[in-house]
C-alpha positions in Angstrom: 32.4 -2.8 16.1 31.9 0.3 17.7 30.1 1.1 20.7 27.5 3.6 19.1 25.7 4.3 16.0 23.5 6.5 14.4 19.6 7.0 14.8 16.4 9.0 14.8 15.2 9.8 17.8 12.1 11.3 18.9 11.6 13.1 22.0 8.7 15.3 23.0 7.5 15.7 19.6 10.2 16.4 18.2 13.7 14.3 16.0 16.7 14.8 16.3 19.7 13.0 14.6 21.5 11.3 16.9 25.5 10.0 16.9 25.8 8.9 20.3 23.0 5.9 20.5 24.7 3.0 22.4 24.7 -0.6 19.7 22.2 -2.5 21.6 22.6 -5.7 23.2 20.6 -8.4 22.1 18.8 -10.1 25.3 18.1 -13.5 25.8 16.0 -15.1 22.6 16.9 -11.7 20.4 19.6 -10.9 18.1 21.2 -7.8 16.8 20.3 -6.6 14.0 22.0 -4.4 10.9 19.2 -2.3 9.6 19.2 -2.4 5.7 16.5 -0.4 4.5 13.6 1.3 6.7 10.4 2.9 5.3 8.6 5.7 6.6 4.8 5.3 7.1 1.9 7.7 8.0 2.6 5.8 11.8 6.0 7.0 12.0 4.6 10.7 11.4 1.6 10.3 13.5 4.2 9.7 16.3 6.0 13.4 15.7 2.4 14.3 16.1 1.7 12.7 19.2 -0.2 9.4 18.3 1.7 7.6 21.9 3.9 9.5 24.2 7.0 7.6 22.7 10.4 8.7 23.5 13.0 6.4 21.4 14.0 5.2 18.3 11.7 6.0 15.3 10.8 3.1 12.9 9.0 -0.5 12.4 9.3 -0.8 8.6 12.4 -2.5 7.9 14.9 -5.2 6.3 17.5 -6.5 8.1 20.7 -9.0 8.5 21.4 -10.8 11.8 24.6 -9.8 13.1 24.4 -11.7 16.2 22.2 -14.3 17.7 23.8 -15.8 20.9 20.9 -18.0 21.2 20.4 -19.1 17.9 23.5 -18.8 16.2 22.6 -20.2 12.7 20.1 -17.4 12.0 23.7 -14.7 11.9 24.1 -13.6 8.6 20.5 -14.1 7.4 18.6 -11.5 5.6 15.0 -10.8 7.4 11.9 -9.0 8.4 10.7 -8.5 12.1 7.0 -8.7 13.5 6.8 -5.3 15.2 4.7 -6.7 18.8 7.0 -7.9 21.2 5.1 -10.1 23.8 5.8 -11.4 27.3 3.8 -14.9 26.5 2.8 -15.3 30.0 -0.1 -12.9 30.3 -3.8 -13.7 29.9 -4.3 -12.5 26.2 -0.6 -14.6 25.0 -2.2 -17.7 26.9 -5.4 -17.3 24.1 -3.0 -16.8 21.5 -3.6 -13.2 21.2 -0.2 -12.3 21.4 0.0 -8.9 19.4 -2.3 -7.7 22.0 -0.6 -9.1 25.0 -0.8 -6.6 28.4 3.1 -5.9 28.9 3.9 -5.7 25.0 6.3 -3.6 23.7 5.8 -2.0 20.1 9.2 -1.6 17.7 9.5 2.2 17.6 6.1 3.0 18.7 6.2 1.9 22.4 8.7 0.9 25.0 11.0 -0.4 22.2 13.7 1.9 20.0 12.5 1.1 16.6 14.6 0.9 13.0 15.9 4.6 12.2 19.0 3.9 13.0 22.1 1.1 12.3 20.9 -1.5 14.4 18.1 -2.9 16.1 17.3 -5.8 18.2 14.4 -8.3 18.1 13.6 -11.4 19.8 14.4 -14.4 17.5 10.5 -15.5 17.6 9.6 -12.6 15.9 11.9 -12.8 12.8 10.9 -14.5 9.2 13.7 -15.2 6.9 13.7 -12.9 3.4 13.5 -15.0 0.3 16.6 -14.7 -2.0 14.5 -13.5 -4.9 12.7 -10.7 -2.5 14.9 -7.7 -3.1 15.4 -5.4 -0.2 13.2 -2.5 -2.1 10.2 -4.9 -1.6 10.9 -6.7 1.8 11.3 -3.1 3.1 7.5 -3.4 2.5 6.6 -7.0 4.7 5.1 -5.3 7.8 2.7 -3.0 5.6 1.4 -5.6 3.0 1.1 -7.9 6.4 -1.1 -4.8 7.5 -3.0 -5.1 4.4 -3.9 -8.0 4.7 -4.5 -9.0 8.1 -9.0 -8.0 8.5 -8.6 -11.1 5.2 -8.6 -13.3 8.5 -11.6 -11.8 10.3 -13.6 -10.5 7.7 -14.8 -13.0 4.6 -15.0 -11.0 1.7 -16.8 -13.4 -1.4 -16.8 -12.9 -5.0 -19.9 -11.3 -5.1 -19.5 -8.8 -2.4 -19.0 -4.9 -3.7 -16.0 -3.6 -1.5 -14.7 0.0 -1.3 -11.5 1.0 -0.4 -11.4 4.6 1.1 -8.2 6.0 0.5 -5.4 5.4 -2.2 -2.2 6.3 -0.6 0.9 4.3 0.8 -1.5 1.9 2.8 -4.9 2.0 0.5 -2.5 1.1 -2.4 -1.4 -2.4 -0.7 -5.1 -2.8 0.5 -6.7 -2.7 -3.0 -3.8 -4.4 -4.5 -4.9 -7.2 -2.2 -8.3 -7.3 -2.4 -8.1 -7.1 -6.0 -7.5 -10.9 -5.8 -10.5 -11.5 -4.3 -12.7 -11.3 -7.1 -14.7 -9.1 -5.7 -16.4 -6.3 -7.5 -13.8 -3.7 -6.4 -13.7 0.2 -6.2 -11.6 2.5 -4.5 -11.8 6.5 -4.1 -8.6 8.2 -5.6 -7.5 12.4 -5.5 -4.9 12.7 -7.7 -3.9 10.9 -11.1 -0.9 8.8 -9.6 -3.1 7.1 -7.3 -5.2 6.2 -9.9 -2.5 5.1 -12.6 -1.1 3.2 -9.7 -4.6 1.1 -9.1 -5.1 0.6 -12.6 -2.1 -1.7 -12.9 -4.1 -4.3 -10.4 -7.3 -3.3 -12.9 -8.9 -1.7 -9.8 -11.9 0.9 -10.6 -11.1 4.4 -9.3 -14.1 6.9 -8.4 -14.1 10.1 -6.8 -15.6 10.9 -3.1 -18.7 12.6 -4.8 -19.2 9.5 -7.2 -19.8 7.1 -4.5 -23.1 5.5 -4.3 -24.5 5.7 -0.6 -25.2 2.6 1.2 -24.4 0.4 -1.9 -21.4 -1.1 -0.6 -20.9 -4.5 1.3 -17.4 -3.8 2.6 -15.8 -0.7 3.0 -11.8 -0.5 4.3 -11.2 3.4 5.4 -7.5 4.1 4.8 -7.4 7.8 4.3 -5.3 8.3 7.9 -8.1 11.2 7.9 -11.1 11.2 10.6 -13.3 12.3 7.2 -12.6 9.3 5.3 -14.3 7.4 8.0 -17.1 9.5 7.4 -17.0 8.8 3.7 -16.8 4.6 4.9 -19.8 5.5 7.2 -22.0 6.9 4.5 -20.8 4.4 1.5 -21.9 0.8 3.9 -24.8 -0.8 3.5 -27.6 -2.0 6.3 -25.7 -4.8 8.1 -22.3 -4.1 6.2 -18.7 -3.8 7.4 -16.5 -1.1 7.9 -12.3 -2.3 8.3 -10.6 0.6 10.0 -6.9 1.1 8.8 -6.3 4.5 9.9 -4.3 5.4 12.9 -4.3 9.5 13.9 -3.8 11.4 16.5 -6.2 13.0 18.7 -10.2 12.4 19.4 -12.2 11.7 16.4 -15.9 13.0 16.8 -18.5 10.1 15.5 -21.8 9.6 14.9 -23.1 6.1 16.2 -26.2 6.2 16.7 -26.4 5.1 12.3 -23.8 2.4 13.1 -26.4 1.0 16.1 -30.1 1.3 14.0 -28.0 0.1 10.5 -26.2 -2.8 12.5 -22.7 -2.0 10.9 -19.9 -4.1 11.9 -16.9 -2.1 12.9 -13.4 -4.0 12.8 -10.2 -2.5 13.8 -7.3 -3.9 12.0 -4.1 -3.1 12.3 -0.7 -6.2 12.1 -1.3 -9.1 9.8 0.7 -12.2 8.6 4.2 -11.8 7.3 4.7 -15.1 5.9 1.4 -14.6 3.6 3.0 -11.3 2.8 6.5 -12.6 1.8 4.7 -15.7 -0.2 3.2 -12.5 -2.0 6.1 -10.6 -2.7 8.3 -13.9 -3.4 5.8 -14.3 -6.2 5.8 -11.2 -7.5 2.3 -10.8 -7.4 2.5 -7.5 -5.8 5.0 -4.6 -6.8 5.4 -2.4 -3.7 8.7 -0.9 -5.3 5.8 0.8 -7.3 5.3 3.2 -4.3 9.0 4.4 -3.8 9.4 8.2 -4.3 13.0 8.9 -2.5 15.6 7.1 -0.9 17.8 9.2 1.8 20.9 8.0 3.9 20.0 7.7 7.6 22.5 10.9 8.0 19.5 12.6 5.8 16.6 11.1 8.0 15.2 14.7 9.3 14.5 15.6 5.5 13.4 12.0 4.6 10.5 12.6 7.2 10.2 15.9 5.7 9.5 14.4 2.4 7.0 11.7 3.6 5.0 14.3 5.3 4.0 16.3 1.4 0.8 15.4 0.4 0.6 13.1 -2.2 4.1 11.5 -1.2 4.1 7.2 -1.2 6.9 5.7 0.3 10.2 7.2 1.6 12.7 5.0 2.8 15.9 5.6 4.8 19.4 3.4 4.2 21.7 3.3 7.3 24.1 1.3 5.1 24.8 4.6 2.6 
């Protein structure tokens, strides 16, 4: 094998395509990784933007094979997706479980850890989960985002009866509608352009426009735009006593109004990683499509034009192959 490989790296706002990357070395409880397929996601362009002060390795969405697991040798050779928090397990919020949110984490390509634009990786063992073999690597590419979609399911009960509104129809209000649509809940979302809609009618999801929303008439609204407005939009669509599920992630300050949210007694959740194994149970049975959102594929060597690509308006998914 040789001693370097190619990646993505980000520096000061700005990517460069690198050759000279060392292969990392998997520590103790991680193996290496080959990187499969990645996806670019409006996180990954957020960063270039200066969402964290990240210097590294560019990338969380990914499919990989174990190469090497010194500790755990019978996972080499397996085909798998990574959680993207990496925790101590010792600190206050790992005690209570909380360990995505644990005080000395380190976040795959986002903080403190290189992330997936590139030929390998490494990943602690405890945060792998083994592809199924009918799970093509054009929808496990797509296990940390449907996770993502689905993770406020575990904090916030959503009934039958409930109307719920999802602000936002791109590459991450897709997989959030798509999942809610199994709710049974009387389900709308707000959609620009025809694709996104054509896209949300295949899950039989209602499309409106931002002027065609009722005010206060919804009991759940997810805002998923990745734009500070849409959370406007959320603010002025919730009912008296409703929910608001924040997906977006941006960079900068974002001026709000609470003073409504205090005297309407909104309920604001952030959301942000989810489950993986409910995700792959999802994609294992088909029930969701992702490969629906795919616009380009580029070879890692391409990678400064594949984030190029993902950054046009009214581009889905862009994925990168280190493999090609």
């Amino acid at each position: 094998m040789n001693k370097t490989m190619l990646g993505l790296w980000l520096e000061d706002g700005q990517v460069r395509l690198r050759d000279d990357l060392p292969i990392p070395e998997p520590g103790p409880g991680e193996a290496l990784l080959r990187v499969r397929l990645a996806g670019v996601c409006a996180t990954d362009l957020e960063m270039i933007r200066g969402y964290y002060p990240f210097t590294g390795i560019m990338g969380h969405e990914f499919v990989g094979e174990v190469v090497r697991a010194p500790d755990a040798p019978e996972w080499e050779g397996r085909r798998v997706v990574g959680e993207i928090n990496i925790s101590c397990g010792t600190c206050r919020y790992c005690r209570r479980g909380l360990h995505k949110h644990c005080e000395n984490r380190t976040v795959l390509g986002i903080w403190k850890r290189n992330g997936v634009f590139a030929e390998y990786v490494t990943l602690p063992i405890a945060n792998l989960h083994a592809v199924p073999e009918s799970v093509p690597d054009e929808a496990a590419v797509f296990t940390e985002p449907l996770a993502a979609a689905m993770e406020y399911l575990e904090r916030v009960h959503i009934r039958p009866s409930d109307r719920v509104l999802v602000v936002g129809a791109g590459r991450l209000g897709q997989l959030v509608a798509w999942v809610l649509s199994f709710t049974g809940a009387d389900l709308q979302a707000v959609a620009r352009h025809p694709r996104q809609r054509e896209l949300l009618a295949a899950y039989h999801i209602p499309t409106l426009s931002e002027d065609e929303v009722e005010p206060g008439a919804y009991d759940v609204v997810v805002e998923a735009t990745g734009n500070p407005s849409g959370l406007a939009l959320a603010r002025r669509a919730v009912r008296p006593q409703g929910t608001i599920v924040l997906k977006s992630t941006y960079a900068g300050e974002v001026t709000f109004n609470f003073s409504p949210v205090v005297v309407d007694e909104i309920t604001l959740v952030g959301s942000r990683c989810g489950p993986f194994p409910a995700a792959l149970r999802h994609l294992e049975a088909a029930r969701i499509q992702p490969q629906r959102l795919i616009d380009a594929r580029y070879p890692l060597r391409a990678g400064l034009d594949a984030l190029r690509h993902a950054a046009q308006p009214g581009v889905f998914k862009v994925l990168i192959d280190p493999t090609a």
